[in-house]
Biotite code that builds the C-alpha atoms (Angstrom):
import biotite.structure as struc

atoms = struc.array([
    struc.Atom([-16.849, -7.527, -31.122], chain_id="A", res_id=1, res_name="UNK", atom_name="CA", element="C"),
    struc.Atom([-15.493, -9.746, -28.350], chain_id="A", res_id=2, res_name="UNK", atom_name="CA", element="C"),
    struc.Atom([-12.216, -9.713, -26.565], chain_id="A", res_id=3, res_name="UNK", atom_name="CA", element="C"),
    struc.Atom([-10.667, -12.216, -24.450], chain_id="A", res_id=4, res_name="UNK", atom_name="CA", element="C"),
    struc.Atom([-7.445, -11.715, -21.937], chain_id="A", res_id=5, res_name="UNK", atom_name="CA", element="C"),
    struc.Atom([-5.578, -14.697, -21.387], chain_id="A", res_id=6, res_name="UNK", atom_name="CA", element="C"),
    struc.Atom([-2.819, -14.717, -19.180], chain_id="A", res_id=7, res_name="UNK", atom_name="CA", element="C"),
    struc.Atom([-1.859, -12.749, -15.726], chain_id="A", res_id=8, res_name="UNK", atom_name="CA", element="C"),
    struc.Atom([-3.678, -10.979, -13.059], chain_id="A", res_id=9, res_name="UNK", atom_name="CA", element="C"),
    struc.Atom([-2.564, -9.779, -10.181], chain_id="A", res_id=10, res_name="UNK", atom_name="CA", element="C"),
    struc.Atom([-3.301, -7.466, -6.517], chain_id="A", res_id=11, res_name="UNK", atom_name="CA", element="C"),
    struc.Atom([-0.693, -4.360, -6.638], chain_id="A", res_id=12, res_name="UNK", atom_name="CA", element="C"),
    struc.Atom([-0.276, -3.517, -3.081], chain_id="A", res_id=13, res_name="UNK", atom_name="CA", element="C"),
    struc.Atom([0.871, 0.297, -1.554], chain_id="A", res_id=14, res_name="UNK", atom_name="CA", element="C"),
    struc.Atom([2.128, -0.518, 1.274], chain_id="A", res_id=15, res_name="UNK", atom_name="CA", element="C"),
    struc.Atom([3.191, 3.254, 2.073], chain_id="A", res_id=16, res_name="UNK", atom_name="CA", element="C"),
    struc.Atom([-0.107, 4.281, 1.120], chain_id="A", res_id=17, res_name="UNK", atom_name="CA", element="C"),
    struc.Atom([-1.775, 1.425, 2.802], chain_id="A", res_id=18, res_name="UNK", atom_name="CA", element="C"),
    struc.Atom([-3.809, 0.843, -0.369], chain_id="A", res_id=19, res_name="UNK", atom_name="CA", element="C"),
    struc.Atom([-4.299, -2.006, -3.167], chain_id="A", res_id=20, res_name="UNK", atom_name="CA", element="C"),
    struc.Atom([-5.997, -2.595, -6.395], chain_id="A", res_id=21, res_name="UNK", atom_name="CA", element="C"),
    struc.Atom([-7.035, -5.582, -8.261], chain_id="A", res_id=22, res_name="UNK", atom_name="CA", element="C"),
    struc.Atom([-5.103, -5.372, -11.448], chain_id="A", res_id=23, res_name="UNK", atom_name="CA", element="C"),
    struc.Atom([-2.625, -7.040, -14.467], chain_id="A", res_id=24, res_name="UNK", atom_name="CA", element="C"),
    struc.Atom([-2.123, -6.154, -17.887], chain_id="A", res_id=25, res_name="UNK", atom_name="CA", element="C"),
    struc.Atom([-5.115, -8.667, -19.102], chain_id="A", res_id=26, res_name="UNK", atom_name="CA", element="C"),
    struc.Atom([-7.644, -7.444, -16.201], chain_id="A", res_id=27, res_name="UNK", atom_name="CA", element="C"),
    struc.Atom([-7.027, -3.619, -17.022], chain_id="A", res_id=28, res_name="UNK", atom_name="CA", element="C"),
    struc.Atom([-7.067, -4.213, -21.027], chain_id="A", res_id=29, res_name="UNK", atom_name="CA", element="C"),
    struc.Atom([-10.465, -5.756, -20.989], chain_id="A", res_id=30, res_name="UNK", atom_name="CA", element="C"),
    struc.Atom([-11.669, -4.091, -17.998], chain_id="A", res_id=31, res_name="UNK", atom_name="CA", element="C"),
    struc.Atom([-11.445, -1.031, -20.069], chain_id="A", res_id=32, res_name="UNK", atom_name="CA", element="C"),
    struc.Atom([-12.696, -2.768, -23.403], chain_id="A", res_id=33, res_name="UNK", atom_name="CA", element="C"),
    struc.Atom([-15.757, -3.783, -21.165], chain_id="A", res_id=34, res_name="UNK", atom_name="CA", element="C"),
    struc.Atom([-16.128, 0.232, -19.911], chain_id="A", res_id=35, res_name="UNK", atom_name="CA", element="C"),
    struc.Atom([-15.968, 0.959, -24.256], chain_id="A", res_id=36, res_name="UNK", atom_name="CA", element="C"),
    struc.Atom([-19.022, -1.386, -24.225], chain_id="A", res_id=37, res_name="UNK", atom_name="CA", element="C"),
    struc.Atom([-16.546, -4.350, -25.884], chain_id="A", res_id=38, res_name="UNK", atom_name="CA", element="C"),
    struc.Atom([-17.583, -7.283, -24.419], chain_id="A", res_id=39, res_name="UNK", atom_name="CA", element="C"),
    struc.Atom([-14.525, -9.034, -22.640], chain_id="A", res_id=40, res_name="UNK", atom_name="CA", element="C"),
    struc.Atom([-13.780, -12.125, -21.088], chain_id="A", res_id=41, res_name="UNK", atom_name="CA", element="C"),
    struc.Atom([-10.875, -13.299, -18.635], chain_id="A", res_id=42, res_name="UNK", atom_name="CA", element="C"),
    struc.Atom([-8.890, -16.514, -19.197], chain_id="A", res_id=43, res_name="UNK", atom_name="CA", element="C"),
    struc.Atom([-6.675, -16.914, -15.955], chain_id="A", res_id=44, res_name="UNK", atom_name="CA", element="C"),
    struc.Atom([-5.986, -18.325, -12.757], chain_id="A", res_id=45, res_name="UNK", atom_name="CA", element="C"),
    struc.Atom([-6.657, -16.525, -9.144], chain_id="A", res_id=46, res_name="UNK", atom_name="CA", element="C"),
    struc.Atom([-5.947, -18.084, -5.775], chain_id="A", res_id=47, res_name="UNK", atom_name="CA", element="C"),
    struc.Atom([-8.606, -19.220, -3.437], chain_id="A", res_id=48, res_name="UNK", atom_name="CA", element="C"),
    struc.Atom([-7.652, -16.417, -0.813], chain_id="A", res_id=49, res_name="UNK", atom_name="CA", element="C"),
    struc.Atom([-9.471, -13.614, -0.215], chain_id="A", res_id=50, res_name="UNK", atom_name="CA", element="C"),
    struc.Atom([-7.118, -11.468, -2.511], chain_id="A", res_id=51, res_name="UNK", atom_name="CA", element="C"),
    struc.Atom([-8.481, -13.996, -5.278], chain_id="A", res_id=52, res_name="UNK", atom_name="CA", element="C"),
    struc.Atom([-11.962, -13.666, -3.895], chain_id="A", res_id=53, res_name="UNK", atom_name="CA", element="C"),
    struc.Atom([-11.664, -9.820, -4.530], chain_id="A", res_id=54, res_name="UNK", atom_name="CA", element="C"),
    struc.Atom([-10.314, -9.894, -8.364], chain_id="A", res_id=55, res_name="UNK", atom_name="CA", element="C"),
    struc.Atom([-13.586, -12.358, -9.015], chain_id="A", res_id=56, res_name="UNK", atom_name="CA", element="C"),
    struc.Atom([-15.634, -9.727, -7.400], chain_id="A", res_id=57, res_name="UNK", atom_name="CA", element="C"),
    struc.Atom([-14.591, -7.075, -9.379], chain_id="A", res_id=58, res_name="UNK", atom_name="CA", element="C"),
    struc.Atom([-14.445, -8.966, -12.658], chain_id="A", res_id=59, res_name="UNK", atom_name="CA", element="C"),
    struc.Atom([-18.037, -9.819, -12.433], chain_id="A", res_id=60, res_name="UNK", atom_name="CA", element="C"),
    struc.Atom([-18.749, -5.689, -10.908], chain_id="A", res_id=61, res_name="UNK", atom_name="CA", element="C"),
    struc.Atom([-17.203, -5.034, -14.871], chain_id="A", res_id=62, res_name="UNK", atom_name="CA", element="C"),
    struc.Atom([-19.408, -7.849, -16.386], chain_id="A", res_id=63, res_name="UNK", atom_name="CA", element="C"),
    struc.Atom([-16.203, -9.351, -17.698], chain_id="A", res_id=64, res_name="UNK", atom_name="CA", element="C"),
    struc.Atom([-17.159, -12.799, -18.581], chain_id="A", res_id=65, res_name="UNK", atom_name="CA", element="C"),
    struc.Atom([-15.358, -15.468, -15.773], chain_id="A", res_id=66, res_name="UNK", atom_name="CA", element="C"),
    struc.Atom([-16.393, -18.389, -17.078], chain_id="A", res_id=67, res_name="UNK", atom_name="CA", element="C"),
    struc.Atom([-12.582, -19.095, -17.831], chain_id="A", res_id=68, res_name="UNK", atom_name="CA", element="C"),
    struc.Atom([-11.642, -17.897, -14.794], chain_id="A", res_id=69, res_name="UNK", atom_name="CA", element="C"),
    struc.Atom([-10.176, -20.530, -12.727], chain_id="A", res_id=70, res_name="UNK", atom_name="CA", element="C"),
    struc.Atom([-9.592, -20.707, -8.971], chain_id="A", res_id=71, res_name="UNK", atom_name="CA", element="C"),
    struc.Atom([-6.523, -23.031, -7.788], chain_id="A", res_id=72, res_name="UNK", atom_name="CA", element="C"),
    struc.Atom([-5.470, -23.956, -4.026], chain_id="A", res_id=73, res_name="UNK", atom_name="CA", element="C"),
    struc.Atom([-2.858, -20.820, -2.874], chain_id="A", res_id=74, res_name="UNK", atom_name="CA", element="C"),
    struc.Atom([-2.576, -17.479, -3.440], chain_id="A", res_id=75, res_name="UNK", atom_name="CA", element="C"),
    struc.Atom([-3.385, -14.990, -5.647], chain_id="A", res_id=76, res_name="UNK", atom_name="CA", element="C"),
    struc.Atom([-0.105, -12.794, -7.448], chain_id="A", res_id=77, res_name="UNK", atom_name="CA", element="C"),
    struc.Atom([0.911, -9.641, -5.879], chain_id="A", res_id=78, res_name="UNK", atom_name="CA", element="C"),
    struc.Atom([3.083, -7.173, -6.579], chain_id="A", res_id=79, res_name="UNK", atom_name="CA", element="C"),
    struc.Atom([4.137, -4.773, -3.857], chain_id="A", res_id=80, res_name="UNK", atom_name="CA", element="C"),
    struc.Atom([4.221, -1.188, -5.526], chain_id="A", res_id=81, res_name="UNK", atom_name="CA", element="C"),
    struc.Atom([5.672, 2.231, -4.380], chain_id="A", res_id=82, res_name="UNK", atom_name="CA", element="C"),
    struc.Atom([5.235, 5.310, -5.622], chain_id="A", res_id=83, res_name="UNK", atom_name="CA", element="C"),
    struc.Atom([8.451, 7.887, -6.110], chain_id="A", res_id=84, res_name="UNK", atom_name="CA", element="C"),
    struc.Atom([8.074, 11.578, -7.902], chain_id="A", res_id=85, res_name="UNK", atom_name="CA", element="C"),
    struc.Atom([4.657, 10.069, -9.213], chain_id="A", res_id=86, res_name="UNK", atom_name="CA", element="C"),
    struc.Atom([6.269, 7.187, -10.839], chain_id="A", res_id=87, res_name="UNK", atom_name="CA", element="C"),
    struc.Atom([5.188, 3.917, -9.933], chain_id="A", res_id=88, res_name="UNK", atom_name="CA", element="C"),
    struc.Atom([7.777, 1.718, -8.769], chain_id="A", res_id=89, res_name="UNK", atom_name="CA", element="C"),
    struc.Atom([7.295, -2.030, -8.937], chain_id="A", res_id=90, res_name="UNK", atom_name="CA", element="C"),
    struc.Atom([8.882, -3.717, -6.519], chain_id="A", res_id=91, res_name="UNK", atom_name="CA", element="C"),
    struc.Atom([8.610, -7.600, -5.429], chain_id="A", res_id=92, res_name="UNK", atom_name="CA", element="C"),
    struc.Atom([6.478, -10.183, -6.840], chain_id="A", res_id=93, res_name="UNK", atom_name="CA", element="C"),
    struc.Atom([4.732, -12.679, -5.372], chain_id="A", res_id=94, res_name="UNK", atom_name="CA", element="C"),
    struc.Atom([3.939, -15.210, -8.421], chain_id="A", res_id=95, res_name="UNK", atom_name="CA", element="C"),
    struc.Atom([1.539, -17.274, -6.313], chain_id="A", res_id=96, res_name="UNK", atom_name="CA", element="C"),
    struc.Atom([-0.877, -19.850, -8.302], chain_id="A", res_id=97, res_name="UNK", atom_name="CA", element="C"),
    struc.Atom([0.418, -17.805, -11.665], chain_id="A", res_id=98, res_name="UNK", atom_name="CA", element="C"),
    struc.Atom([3.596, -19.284, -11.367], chain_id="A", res_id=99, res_name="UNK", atom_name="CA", element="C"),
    struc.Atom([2.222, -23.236, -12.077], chain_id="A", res_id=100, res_name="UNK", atom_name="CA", element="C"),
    struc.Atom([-0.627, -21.358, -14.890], chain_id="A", res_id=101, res_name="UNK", atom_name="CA", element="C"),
    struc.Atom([-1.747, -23.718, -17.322], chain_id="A", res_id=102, res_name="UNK", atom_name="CA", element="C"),
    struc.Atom([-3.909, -23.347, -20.404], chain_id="A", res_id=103, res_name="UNK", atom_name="CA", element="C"),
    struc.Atom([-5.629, -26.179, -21.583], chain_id="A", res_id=104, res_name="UNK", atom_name="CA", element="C"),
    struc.Atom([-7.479, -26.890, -25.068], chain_id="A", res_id=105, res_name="UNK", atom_name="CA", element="C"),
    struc.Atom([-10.822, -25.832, -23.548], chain_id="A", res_id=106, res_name="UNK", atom_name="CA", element="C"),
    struc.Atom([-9.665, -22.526, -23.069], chain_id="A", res_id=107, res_name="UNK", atom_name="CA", element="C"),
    struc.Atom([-7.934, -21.900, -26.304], chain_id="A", res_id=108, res_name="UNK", atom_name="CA", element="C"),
    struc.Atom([-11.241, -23.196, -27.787], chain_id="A", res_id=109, res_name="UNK", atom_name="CA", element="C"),
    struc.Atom([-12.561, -20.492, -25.703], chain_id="A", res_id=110, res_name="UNK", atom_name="CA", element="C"),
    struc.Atom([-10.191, -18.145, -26.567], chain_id="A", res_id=111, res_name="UNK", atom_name="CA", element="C"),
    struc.Atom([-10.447, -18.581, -30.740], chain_id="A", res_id=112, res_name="UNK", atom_name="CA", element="C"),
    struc.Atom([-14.227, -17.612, -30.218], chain_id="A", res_id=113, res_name="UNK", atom_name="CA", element="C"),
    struc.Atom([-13.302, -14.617, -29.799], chain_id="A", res_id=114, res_name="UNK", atom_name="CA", element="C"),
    struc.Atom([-12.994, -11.592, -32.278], chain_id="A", res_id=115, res_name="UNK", atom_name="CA", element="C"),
    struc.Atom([-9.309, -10.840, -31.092], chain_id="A", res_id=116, res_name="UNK", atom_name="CA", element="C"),
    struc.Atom([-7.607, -12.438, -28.236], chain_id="A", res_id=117, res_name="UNK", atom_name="CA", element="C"),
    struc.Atom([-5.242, -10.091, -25.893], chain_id="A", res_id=118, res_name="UNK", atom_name="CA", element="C"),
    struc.Atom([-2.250, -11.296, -23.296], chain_id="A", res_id=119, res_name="UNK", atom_name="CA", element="C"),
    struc.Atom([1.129, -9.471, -22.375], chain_id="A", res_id=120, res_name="UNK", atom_name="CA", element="C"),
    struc.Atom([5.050, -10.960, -22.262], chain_id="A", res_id=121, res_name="UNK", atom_name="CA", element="C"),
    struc.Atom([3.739, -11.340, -18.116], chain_id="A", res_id=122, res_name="UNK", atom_name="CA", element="C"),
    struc.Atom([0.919, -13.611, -18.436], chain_id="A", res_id=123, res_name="UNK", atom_name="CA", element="C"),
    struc.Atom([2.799, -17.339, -18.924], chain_id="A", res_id=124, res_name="UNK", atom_name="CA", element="C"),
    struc.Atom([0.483, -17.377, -22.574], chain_id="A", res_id=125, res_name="UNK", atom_name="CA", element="C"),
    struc.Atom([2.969, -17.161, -25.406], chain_id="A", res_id=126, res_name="UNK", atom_name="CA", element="C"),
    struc.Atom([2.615, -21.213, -25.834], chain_id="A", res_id=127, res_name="UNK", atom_name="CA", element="C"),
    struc.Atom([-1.061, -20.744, -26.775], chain_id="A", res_id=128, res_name="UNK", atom_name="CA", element="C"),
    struc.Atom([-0.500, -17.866, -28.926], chain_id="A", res_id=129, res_name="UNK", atom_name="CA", element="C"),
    struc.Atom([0.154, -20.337, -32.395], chain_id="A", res_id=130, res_name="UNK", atom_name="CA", element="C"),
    struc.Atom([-3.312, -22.271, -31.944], chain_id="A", res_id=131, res_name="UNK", atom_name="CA", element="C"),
    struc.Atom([-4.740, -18.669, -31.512], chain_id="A", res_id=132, res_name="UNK", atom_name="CA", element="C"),
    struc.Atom([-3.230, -17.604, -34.318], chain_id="A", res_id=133, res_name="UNK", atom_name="CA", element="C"),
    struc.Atom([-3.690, -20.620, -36.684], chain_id="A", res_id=134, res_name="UNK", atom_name="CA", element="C"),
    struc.Atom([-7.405, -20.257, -36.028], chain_id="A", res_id=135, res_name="UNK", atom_name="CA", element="C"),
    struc.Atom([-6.914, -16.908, -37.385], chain_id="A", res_id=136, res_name="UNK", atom_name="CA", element="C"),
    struc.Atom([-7.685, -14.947, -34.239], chain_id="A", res_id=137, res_name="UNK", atom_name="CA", element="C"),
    struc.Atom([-5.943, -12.090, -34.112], chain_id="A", res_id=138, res_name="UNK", atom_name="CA", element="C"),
    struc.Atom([-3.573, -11.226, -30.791], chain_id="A", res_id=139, res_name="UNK", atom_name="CA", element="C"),
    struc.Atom([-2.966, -8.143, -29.166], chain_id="A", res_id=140, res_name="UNK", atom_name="CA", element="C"),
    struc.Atom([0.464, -8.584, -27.120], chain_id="A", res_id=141, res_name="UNK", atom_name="CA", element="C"),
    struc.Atom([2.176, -6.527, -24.704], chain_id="A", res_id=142, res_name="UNK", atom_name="CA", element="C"),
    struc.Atom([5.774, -6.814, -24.551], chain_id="A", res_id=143, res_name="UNK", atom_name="CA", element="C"),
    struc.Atom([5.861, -5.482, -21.432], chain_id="A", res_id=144, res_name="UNK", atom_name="CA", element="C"),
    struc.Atom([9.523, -4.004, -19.691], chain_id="A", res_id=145, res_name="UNK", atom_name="CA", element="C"),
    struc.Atom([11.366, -7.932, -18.863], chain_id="A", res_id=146, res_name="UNK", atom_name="CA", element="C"),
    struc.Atom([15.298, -6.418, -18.879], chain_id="A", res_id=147, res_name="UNK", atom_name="CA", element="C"),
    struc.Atom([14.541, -4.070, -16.127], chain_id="A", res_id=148, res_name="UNK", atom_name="CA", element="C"),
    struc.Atom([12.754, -6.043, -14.503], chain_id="A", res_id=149, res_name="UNK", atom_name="CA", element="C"),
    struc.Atom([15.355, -9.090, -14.448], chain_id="A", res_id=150, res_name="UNK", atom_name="CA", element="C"),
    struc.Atom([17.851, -6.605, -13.760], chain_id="A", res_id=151, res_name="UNK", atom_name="CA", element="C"),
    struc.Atom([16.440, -5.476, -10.229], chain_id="A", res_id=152, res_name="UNK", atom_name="CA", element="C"),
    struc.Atom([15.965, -8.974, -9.483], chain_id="A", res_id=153, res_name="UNK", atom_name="CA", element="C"),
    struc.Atom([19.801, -10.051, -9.780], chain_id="A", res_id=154, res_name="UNK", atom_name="CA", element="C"),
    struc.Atom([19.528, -11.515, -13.427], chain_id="A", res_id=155, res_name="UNK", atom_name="CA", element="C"),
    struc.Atom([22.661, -10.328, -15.693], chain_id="A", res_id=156, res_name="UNK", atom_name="CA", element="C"),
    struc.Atom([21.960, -7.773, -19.035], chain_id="A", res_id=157, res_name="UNK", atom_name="CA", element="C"),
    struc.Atom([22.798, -10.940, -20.432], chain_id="A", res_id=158, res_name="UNK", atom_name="CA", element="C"),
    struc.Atom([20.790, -13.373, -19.114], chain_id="A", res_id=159, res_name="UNK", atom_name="CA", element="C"),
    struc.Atom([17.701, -10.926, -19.307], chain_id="A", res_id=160, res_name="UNK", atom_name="CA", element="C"),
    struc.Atom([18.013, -10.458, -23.116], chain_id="A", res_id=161, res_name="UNK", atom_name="CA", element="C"),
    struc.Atom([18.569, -13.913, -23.442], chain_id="A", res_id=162, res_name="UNK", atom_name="CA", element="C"),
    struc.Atom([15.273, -14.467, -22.531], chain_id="A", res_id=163, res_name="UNK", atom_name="CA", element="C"),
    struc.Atom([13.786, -11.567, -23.875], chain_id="A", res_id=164, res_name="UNK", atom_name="CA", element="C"),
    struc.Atom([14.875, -12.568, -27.168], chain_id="A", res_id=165, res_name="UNK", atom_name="CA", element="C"),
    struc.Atom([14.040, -16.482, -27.052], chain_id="A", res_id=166, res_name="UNK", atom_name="CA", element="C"),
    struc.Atom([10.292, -15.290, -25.942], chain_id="A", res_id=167, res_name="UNK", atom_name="CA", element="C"),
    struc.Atom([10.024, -12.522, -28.698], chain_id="A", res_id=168, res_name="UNK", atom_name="CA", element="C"),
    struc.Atom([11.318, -14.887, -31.249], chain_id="A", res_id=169, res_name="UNK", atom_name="CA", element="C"),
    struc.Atom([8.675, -17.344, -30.306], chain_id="A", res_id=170, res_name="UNK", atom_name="CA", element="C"),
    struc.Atom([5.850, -14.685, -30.832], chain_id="A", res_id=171, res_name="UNK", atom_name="CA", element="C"),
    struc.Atom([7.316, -12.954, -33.669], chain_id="A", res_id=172, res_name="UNK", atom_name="CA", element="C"),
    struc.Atom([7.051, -16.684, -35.126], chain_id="A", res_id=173, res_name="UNK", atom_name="CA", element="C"),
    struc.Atom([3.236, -16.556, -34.792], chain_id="A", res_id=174, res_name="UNK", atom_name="CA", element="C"),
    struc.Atom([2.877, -12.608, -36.051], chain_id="A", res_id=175, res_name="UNK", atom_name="CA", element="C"),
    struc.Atom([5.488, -13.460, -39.419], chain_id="A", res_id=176, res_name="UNK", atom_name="CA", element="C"),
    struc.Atom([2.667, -14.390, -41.670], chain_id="A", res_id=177, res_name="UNK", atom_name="CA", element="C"),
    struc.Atom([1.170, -10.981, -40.975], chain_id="A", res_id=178, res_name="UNK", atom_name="CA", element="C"),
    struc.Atom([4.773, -9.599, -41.470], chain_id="A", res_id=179, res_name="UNK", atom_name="CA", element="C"),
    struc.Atom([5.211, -10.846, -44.857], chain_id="A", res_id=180, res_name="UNK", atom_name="CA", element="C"),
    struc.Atom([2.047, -9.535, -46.175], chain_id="A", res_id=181, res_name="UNK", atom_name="CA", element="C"),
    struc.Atom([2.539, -6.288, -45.137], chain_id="A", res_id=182, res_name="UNK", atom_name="CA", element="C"),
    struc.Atom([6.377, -5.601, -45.734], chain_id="A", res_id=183, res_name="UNK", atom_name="CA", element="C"),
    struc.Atom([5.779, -1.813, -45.341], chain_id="A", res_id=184, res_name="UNK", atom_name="CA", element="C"),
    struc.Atom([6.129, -2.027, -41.826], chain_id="A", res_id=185, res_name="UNK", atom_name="CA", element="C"),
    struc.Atom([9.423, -3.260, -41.990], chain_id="A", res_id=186, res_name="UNK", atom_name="CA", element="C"),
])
């Protein structure tokens, strides 16, 4: 079996703790497919700063295939974390090159070689997720936690579930056929 990621990655940064970590749903899902013995590949975008530098590092220390991995002008995403009563608390986020990710058709041909193809609601991918699908790939997605999220940033309950619900509409779309045939999990 192989596994590909496709979408976000990012450096999580304790500043209290004066400590950070290469991470992102996609690199920890196939970082720990790889550590199964589930050979895993990345498709995403890193900066060319040293913080982009590190995730490439450690992505090839996890012999996570890169070869999809591509590095833009900029910086890399971060997201400054704290830590309260042993929750993790996510505070800002710096998009960096994420923000202007692109997938193009060499990396959903990539992608659809693949035994099933992974991203979350963070990683930018949902628009490649009906080639995936139509080449009969199946996709693992995270949904992720967008209306807190938007809410902490100074979006309305409104505005967040707006957008919540346009992006889950536009992956149910690709899951339906799946749906249909099995109606018991309605």
């Amino acid at each position: 079996m192989r596994v590909a990621g496709i979408g976000d990655n990012c450096i999580d940064i304790y500043e209290k703790l004066g400590k950070k970590y290469p991470t992102g749903n996609v690199v920890d899902t196939i970082i720990n497919l790889q550590k199964l013995g589930i050979a895993a590949s990345i498709i995403s975008t890193i900066g060319n700063d040293s913080h982009g530098k590190w995730m490439q590092r450690t992505l090839q220390s996890e012999r996570v295939d890169i070869s999809h991995l591509k590095v833009k002008e900029g910086k890399t995403a971060i997201t400054y974390m704290d830590i309260e009563e042993n929750e993790r608390i996510h505070g800002n986020y710096v998009e960096g090159v994420v923000e202007h990710i692109l997938f193009d058709k060499e990396d959903i041909a990539f992608a659809v070689s693949h035994d099933l193809v992974h991203t979350a609601l963070w990683g930018r991918a949902e628009g490649t997720l009906p080639a995936i699908a139509a080449a009969g790939v199946p996709i693992s997605f995270d949904y992720g936690d967008r209306l807190v999220y938007g809410i902490l940033h100074g979006f309305s309950i409104e505005e967040c579930l707006k957008k919540g619900a346009a992006i889950a509409a536009s992956v149910v779309a690709v899951f339906e056929p799946w749906v249909k045939e099995n109606k018991r999990c309605l």
